[in-house]
C-alpha positions as a Markdown table, in Angstrom:
| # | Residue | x | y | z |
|---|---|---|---|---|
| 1 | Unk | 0.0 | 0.0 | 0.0 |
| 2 | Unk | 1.0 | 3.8 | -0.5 |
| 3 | Unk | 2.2 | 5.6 | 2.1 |
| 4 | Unk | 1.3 | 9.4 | 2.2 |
| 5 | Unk | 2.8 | 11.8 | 4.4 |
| 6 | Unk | 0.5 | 14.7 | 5.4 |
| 7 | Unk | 1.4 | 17.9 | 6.8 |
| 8 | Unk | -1.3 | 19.7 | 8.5 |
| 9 | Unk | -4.4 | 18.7 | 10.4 |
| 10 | Unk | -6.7 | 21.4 | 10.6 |
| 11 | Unk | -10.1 | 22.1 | 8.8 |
| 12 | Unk | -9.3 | 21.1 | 5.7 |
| 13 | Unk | -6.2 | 18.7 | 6.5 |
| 14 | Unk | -8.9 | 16.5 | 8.9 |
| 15 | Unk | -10.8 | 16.4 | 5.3 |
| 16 | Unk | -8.0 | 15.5 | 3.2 |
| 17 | Unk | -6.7 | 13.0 | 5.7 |
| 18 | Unk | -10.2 | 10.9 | 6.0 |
| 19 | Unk | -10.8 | 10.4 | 2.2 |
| 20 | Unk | -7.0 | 9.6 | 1.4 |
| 21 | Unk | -6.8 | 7.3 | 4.5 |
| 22 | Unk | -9.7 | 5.2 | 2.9 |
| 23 | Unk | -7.3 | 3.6 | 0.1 |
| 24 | Unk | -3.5 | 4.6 | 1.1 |
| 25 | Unk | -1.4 | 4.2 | 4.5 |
| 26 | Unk | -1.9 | 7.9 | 6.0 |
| 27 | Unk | 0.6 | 9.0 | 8.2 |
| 28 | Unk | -0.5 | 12.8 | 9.6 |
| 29 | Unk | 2.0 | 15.1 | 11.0 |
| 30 | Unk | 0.9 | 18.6 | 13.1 |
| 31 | Unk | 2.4 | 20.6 | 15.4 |
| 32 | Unk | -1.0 | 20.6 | 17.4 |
| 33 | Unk | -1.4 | 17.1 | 19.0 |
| 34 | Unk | -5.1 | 17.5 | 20.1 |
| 35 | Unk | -5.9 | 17.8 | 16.0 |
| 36 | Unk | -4.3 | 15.2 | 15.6 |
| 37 | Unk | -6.0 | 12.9 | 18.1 |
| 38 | Unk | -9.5 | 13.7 | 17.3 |
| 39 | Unk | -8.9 | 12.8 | 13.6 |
| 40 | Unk | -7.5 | 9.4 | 14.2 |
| 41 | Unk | -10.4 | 9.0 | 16.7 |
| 42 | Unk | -12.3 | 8.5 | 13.9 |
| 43 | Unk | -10.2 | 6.4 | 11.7 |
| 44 | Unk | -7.4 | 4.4 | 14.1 |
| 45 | Unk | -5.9 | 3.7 | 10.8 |
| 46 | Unk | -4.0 | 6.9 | 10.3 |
| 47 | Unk | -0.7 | 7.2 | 11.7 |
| 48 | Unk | 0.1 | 10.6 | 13.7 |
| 49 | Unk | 2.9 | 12.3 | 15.2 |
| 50 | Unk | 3.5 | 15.9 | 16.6 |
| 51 | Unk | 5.6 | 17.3 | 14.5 |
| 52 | Unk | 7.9 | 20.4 | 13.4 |
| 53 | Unk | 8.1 | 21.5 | 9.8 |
| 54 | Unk | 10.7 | 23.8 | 11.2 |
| 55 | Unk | 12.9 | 20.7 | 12.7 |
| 56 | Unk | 14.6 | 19.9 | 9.8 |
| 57 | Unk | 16.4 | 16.5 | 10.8 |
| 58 | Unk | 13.3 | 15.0 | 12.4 |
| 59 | Unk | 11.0 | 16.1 | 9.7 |
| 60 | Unk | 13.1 | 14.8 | 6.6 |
| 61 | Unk | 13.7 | 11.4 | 9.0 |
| 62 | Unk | 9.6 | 11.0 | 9.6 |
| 63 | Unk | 8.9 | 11.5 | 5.6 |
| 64 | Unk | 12.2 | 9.0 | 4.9 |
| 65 | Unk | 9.6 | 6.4 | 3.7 |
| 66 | Unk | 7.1 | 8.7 | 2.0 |
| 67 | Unk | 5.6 | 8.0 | -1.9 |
| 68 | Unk | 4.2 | 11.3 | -1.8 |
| 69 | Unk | 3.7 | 14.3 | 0.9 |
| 70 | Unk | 0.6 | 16.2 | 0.9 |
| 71 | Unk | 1.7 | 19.7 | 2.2 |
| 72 | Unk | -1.2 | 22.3 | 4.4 |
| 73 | Unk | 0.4 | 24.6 | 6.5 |
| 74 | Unk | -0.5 | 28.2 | 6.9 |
| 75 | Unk | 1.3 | 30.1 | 3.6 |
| 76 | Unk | 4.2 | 32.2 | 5.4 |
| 77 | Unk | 5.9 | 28.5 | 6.3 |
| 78 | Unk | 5.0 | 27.2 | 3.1 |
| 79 | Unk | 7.9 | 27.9 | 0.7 |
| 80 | Unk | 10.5 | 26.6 | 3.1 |
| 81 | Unk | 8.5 | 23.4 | 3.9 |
| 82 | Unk | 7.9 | 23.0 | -0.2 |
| 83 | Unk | 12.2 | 23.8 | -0.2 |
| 84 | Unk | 12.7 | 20.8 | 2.2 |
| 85 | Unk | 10.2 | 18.3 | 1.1 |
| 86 | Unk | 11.9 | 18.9 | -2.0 |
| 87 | Unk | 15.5 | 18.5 | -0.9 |
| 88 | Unk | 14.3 | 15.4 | 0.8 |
| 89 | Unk | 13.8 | 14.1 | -2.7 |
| 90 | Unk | 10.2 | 13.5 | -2.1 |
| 91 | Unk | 7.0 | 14.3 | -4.4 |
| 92 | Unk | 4.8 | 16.3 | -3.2 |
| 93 | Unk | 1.1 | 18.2 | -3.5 |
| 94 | Unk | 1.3 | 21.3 | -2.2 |
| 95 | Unk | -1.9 | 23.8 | -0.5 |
| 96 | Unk | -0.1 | 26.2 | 1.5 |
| 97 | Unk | -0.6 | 29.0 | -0.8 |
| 98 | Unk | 2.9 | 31.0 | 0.1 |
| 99 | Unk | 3.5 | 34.2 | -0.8 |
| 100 | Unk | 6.6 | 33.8 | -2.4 |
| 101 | Unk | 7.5 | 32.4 | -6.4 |
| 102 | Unk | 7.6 | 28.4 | -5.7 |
| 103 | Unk | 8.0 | 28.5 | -9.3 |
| 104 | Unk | 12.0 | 29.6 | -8.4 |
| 105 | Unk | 11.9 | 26.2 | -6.9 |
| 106 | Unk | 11.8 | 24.2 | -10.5 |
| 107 | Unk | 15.1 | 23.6 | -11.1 |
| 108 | Unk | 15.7 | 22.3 | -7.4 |
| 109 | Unk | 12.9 | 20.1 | -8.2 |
| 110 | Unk | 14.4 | 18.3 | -11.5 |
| 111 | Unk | 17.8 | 18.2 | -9.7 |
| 112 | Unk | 16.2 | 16.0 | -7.2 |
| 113 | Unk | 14.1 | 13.9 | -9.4 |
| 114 | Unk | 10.7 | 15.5 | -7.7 |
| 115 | Unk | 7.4 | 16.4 | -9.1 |
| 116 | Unk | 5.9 | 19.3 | -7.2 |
| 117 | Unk | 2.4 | 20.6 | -7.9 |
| 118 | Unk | 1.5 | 23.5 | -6.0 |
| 119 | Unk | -1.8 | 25.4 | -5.5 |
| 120 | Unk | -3.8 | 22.6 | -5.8 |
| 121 | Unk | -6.8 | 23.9 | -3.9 |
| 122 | Unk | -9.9 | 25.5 | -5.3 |
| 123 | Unk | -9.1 | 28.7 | -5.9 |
| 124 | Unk | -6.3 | 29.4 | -7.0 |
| 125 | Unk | -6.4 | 25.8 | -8.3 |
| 126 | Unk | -9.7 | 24.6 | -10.4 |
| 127 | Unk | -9.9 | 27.6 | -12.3 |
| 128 | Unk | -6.3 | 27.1 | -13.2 |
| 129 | Unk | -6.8 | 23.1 | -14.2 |
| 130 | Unk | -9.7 | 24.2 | -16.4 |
| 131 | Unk | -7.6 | 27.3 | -17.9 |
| 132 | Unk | -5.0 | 24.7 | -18.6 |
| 133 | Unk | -7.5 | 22.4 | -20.3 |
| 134 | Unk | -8.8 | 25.2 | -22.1 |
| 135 | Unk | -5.9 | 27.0 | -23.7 |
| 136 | Unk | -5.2 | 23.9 | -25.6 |
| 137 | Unk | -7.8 | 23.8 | -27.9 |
| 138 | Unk | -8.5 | 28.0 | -28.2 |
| 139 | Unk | -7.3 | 30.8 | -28.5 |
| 140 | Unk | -8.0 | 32.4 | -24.8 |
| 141 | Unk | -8.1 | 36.1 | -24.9 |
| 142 | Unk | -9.8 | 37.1 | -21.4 |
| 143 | Unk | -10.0 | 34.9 | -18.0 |
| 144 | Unk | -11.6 | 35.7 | -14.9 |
| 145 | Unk | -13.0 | 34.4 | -11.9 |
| 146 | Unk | -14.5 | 35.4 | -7.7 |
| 147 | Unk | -14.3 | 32.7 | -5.4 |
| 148 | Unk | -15.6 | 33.5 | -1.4 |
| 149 | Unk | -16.1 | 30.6 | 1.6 |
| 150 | Unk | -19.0 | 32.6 | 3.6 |
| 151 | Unk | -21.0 | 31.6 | 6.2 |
| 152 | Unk | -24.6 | 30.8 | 5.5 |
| 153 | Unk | -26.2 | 32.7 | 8.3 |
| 154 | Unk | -23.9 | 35.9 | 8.5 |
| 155 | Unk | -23.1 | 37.8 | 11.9 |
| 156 | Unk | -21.8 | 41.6 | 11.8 |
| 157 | Unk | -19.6 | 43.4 | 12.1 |
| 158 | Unk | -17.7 | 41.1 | 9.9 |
| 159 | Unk | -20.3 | 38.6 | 8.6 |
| 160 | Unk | -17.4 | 36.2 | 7.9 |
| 161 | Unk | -15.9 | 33.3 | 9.5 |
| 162 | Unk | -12.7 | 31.8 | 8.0 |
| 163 | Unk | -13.2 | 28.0 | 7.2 |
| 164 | Unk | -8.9 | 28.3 | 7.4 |
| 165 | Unk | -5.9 | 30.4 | 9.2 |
| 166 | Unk | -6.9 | 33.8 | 9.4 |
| 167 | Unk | -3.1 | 35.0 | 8.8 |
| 168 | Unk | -3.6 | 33.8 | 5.3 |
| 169 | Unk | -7.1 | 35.9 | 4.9 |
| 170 | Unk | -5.2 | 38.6 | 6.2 |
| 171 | Unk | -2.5 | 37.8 | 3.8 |
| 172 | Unk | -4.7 | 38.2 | 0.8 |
| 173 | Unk | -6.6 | 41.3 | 2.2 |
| 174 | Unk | -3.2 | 43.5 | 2.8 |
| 175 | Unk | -1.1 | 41.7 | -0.7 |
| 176 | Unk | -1.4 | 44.0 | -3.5 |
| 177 | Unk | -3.2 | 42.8 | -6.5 |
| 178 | Unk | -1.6 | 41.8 | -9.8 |
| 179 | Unk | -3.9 | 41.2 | -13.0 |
| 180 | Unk | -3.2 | 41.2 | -16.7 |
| 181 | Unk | -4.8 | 44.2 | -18.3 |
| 182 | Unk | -4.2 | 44.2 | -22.5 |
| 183 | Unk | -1.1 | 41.9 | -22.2 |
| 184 | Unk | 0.5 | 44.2 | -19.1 |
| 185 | Unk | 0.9 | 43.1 | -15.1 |
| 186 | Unk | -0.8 | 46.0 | -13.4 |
| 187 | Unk | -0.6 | 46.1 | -9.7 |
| 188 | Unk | -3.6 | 47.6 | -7.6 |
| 189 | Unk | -4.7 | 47.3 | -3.7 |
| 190 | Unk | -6.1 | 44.3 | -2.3 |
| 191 | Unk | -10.2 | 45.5 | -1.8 |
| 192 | Unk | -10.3 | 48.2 | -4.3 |
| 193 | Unk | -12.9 | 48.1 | -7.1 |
| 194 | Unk | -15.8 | 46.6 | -5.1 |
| 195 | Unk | -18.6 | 46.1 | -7.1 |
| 196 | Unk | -21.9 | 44.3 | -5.9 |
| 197 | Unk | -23.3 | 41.5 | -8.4 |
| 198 | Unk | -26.2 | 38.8 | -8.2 |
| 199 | Unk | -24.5 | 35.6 | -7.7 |
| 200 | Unk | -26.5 | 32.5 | -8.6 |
| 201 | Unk | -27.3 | 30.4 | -5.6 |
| 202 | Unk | -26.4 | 33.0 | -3.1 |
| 203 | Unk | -27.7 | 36.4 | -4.0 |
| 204 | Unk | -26.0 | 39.9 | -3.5 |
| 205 | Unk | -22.2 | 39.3 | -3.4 |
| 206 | Unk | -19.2 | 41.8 | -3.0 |
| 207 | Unk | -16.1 | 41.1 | -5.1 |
| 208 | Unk | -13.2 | 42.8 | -4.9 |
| 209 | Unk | -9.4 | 42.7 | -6.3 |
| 210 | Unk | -7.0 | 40.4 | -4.6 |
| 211 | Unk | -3.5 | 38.6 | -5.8 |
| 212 | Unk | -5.4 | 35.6 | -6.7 |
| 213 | Unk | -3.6 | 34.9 | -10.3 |
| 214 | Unk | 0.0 | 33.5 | -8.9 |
| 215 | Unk | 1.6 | 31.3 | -11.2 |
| 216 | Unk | -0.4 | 32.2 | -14.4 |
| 217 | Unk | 1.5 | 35.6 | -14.5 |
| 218 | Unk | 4.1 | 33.6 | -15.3 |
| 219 | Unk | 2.4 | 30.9 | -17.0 |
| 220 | Unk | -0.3 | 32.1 | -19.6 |
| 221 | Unk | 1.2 | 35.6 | -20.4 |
| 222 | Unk | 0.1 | 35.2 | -24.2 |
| 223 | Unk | -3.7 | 36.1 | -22.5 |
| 224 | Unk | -3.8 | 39.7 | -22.8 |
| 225 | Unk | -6.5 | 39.7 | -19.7 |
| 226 | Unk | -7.0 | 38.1 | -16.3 |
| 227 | Unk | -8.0 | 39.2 | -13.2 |
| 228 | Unk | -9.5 | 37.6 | -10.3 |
| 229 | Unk | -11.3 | 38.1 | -7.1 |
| 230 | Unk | -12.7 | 37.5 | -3.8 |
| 231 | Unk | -16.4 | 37.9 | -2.7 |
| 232 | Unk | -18.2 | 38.7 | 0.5 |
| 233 | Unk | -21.0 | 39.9 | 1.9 |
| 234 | Unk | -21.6 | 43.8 | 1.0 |
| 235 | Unk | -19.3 | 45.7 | 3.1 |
| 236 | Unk | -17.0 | 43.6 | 4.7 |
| 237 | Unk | -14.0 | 45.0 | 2.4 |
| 238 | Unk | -15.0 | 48.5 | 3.5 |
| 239 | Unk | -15.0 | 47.5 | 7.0 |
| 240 | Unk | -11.4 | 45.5 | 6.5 |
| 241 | Unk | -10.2 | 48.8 | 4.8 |
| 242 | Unk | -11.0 | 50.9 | 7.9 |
| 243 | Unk | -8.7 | 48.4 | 10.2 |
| 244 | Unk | -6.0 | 48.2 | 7.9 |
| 245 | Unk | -5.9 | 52.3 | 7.8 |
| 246 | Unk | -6.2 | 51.9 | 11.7 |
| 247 | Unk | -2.9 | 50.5 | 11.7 |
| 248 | Unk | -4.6 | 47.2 | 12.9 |
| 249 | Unk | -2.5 | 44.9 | 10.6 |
| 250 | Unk | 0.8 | 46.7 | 11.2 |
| 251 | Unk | 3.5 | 45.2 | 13.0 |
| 252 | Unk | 2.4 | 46.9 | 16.7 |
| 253 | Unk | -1.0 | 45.4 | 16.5 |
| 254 | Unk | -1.0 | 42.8 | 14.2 |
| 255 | Unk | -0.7 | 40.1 | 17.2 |
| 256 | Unk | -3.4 | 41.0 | 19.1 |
| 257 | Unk | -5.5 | 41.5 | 16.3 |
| 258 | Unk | -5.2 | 38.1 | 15.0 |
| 259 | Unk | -5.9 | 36.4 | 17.7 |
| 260 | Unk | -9.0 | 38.4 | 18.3 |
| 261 | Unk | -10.0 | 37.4 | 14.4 |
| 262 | Unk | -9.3 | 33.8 | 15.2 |
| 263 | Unk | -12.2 | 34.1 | 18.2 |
| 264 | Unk | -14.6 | 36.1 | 15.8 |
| 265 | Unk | -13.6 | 34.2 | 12.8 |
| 266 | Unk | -13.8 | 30.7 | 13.9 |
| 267 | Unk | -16.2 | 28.2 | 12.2 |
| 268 | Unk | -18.0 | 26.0 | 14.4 |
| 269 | Unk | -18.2 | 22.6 | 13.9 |
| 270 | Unk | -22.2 | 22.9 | 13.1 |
| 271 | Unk | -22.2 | 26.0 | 11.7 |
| 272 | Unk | -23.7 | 26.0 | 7.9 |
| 273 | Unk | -21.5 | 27.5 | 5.1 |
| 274 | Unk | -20.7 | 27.8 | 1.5 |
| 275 | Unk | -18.3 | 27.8 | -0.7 |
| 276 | Unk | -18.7 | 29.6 | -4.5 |
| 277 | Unk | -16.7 | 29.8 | -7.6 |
| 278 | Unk | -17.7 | 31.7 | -10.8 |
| 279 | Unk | -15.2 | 31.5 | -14.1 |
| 280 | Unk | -15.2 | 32.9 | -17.3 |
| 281 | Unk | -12.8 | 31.6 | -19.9 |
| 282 | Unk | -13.3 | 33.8 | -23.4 |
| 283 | Unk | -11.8 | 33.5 | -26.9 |
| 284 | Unk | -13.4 | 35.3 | -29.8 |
| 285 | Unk | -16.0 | 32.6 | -30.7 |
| 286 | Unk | -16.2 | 31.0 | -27.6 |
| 287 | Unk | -17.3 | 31.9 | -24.2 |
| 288 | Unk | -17.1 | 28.9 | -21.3 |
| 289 | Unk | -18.8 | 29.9 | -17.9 |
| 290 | Unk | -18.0 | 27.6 | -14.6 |
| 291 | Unk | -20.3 | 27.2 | -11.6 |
| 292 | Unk | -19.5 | 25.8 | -8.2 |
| 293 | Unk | -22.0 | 26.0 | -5.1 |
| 294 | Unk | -21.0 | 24.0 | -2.6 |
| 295 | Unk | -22.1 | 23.4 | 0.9 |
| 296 | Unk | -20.8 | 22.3 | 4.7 |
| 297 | Unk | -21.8 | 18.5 | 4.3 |
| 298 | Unk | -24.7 | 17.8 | 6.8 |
| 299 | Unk | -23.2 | 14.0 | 7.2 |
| 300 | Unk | -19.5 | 14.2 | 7.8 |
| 301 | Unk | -19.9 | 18.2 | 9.4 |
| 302 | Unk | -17.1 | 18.7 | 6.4 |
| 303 | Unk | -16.8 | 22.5 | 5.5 |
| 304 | Unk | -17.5 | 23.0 | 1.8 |
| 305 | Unk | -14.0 | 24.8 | 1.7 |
| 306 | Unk | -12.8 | 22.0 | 3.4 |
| 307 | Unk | -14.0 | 19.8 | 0.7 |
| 308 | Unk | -13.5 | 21.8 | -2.3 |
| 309 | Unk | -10.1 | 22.6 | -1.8 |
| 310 | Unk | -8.8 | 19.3 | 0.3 |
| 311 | Unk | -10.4 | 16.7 | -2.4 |
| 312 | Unk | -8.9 | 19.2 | -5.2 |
| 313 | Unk | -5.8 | 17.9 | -3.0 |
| 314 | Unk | -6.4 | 15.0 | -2.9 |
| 315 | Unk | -7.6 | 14.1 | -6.6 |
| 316 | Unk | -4.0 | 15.8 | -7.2 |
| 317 | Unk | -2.5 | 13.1 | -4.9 |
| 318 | Unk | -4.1 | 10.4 | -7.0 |
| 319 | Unk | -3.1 | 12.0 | -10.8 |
| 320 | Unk | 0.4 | 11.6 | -9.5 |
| 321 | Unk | 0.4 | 8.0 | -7.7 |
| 322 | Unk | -1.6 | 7.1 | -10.9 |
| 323 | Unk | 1.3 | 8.4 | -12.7 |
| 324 | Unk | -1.5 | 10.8 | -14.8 |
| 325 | Unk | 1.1 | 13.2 | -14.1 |
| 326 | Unk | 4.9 | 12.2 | -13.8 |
| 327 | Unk | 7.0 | 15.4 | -15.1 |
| 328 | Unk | 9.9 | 16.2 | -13.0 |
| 329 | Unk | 9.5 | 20.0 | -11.7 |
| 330 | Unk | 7.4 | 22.5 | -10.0 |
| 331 | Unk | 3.8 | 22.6 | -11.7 |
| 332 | Unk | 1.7 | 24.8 | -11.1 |
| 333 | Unk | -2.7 | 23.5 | -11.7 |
| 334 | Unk | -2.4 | 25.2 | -15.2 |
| 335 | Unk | 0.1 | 22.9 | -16.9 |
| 336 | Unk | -1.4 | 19.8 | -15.2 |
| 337 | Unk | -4.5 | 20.9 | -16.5 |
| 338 | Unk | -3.3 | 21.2 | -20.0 |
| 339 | Unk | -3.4 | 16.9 | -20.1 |
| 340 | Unk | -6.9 | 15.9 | -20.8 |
| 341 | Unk | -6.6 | 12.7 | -18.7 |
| 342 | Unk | -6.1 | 14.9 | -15.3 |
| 343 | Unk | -8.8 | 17.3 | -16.0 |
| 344 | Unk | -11.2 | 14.1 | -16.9 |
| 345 | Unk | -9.8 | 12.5 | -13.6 |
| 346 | Unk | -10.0 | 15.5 | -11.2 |
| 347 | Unk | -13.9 | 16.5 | -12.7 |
| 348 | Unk | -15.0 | 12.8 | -12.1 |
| 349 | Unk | -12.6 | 12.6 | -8.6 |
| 350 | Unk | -15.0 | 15.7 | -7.3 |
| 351 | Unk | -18.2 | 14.4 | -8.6 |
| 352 | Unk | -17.8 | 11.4 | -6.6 |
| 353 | Unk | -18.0 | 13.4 | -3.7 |
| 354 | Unk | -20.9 | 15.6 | -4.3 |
| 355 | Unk | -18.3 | 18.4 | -5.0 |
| 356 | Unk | -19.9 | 19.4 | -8.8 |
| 357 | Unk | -18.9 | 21.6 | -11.2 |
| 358 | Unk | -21.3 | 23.4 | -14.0 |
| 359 | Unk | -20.5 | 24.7 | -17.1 |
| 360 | Unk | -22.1 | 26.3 | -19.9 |
């Protein structure tokens, strides 16, 4: 049996680690032994152990026997974790969403006979499979999409709750945003150009600009336009705006203030929430339109983010044990996605688990 190494046990780690511990030999690795506990309490056949991304020795010794290492830790330990899974020569799937260019890691990869895919969550992450997919067989010539995890029932002031870390909601909230605008990168601030649009299954919706496009500013320059963004409830980003010129996120405050976000911010186990994703991929005769609406699972008490983004994961885990996908190197969703055989895999992988994805 395979033997997957995961890194991170929280909302969407407990997800991942329950559907791949079904057919593979799971062992789960967190810094937090209580998370680790209550996931193997229901399945005893996963493996755990506290441990340290940030002890080097004892981390590369635990993954020694690894096929494959499923990485989710919060993004600012991300790119050093990705740096040492890969100098420990192992493959790996990576959701940690760093800041930093883990494309700069590609020849490290090859030199160690890796395959990396990174941001393989749902956003960034499906859009960029089905962008890959797409830009194959036309001529793409504007890409967009919004993507928000909101709770169903909504509480001010914030009328949010983060199904994961709040550092990395932060993150995205204070990152200035990059988009393609006629074949040029064009930076603007994170929030700005909130506009209020009629979402199907939800209603009223807020998006606004955040650094959402990663690795296809790299990857897809040849599209002359691309943006993406982040919806909300109407005027949370207004309300985020005011703390940020408050100095609350600034290096004084920024302590205090998370951990007062992680109280207001937390998503209880029972509490109902959603999770929706709108793309647009255009060429001149050609216009494709994406739907996801998906919910907290009433069954397993699974947060939809949890699901959308840890069985995007996980689907990824399979392409490469199911050598679908084999190429030495960092890869972001995009070039996987340009192989038909992934795309065909990860749609059906999702389906099976009530996570589904319209188009027309």
């Amino acid at each position: 049996m395979k033997k997957i190494f995961q890194v991170g046990a929280g909302l969407v780690g407990k997800t991942m680690a329950l559907d791949l511990s079904k057919n593979y030999e799971l062992h789960l690795g967190d810094t937090n032994l209580d998370l680790l506990n209550e996931i193997k309490n229901e399945d005893q056949s996963i493996h755990i152990q506290k441990i340290d991304i940030q002890d080097k020795e004892n981390f590369c010794a635990w993954i020694a026997d690894a096929d494959i290492v499923l990485l989710a830790v919060p993004g600012f330990l991300g790119f050093e974790a990705l740096r040492l899974i890969i100098e420990c020569g192992k493959n790996v799937v990576d959701i940690s969403f760093s800041p930093e260019n883990v494309l700069s890691l590609n020849d490290l990869a090859i030199e160690n006979d890796v395959c990396a895919v990174v941001d393989a969550g749902v956003a960034p992450g499906i859009p960029n499979f089905l962008l890959g997919y797409w830009n194959e067989k036309i001529k793409v010539n504007s890409f967009d999409y919004m993507v928000g995890g909101l709770p169903k029932n909504p509480l001010p002031p914030y009328n949010y709750k983060a199904p994961f870390s709040p550092i990395d909601v932060i993150e995205e909230y204070t990152r200035p945003a990059r988009m393609m605008i006629n074949s040029e990168v064009e930076i603007k601030p994170a929030l700005s150009e909130i506009e209020e649009l009629e979402i199907d299954d939800v209603g009223i919706l807020e998006a606004f600009n955040t650094d959402g496009l990663r690795s296809l500013l790299t990857t897809m320059t040849h599209i002359p336009n691309m943006k993406e963004k982040t919806l909300r409830y109407p005027g949370h980003a207004k309300l985020i705006q005011l703390m940020i010129d408050d100095g609350l996120f600034n290096n004084k405050n920024f302590d205090n203030t998370i951990n007062r976000l992680f109280k207001d911010w937390k998503l209880k186990e029972d509490e109902p929430e959603f999770t929706i994703l709108d793309i647009n991929i255009f060429s001149d005769s050609k216009n494709i339109h994406y739907h996801l609406y998906d919910e907290t699972n009433d069954i397993s008490k699974s947060s939809s983010m949890a699901r959308t983004t840890g069985f995007t994961a996980t689907a990824t885990i399979n392409m490469l044990l199911n050598n679908l996908w084999s190429k030495k190197g960092v890869f972001p969703p995009e070039l996987v996605g340009k192989n038909e055989q992934c795309i065909d895999f990860l749609l059906s992988y999702l389906s099976s688990r009530n996570v589904t994805i319209s188009q027309n």
